[in-house]
Steps between C-alpha positions, in 0.01 A plus 500: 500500500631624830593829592377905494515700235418842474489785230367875507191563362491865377122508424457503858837595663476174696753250510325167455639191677449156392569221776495188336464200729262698687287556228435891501586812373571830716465858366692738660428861497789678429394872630328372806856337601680831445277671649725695754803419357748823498649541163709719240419504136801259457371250751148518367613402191705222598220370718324525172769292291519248767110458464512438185833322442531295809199474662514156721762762690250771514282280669790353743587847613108638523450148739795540682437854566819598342398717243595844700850350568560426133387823350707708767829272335360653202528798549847511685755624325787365669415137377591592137 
C-alpha cells in the first residue's frame, strides 16, 4: 500500500503519521507545534477540530509553517 496516512491520537495529543512506502510512522506533537501560535478561543478550537478531524492538513500547515496564517483567517471576521 502506498501513501501517508495520518490520524490524531488524543492519548498523547500527537498526530501520528504513517508513511507507507517508506516504512515508518511519525508522531507529531501537537502543543510543541503551536507553541507560539497567537490565538482566540474560536481559533483554538478550530485548530483543535482540524486536529482531530483532518489531521494530514494539520500536519501540511505545521510543515509548511502555515499554521499562524491559517488561524489569523480564523479569526477574521470579514471572511464569513
Amino acid at each position: 500500500m502506498n501513501g501517508i496516512y495520518a490520524r490524531y491520537n488524543e492519548q498523547k495529543n500527537y498526530v501520528d503519521v504513517t508513511v507507507y512506502e517508506a516504512g515508518y510512522v511519525l508522531g507529531l506533537d501537537c502543543g510543541k507545534w503551536e507553541d507560539g501560535i497567537k490565538t482566540t478561543m474560536n481559533s483554538q478550537g478550530r485548530l483543535d477540530a482540524l486536529a482531530i478531524d483532518d489531521p494530514l492538513e494539520y500536519v501540511r500547515l505545521a510543515l509548511d509553517e502555515e499554521m499562524q496564517v491559517w488561524v489569523d483567517a480564523m479569526d477574521d471576521d470579514s471572511l464569513w
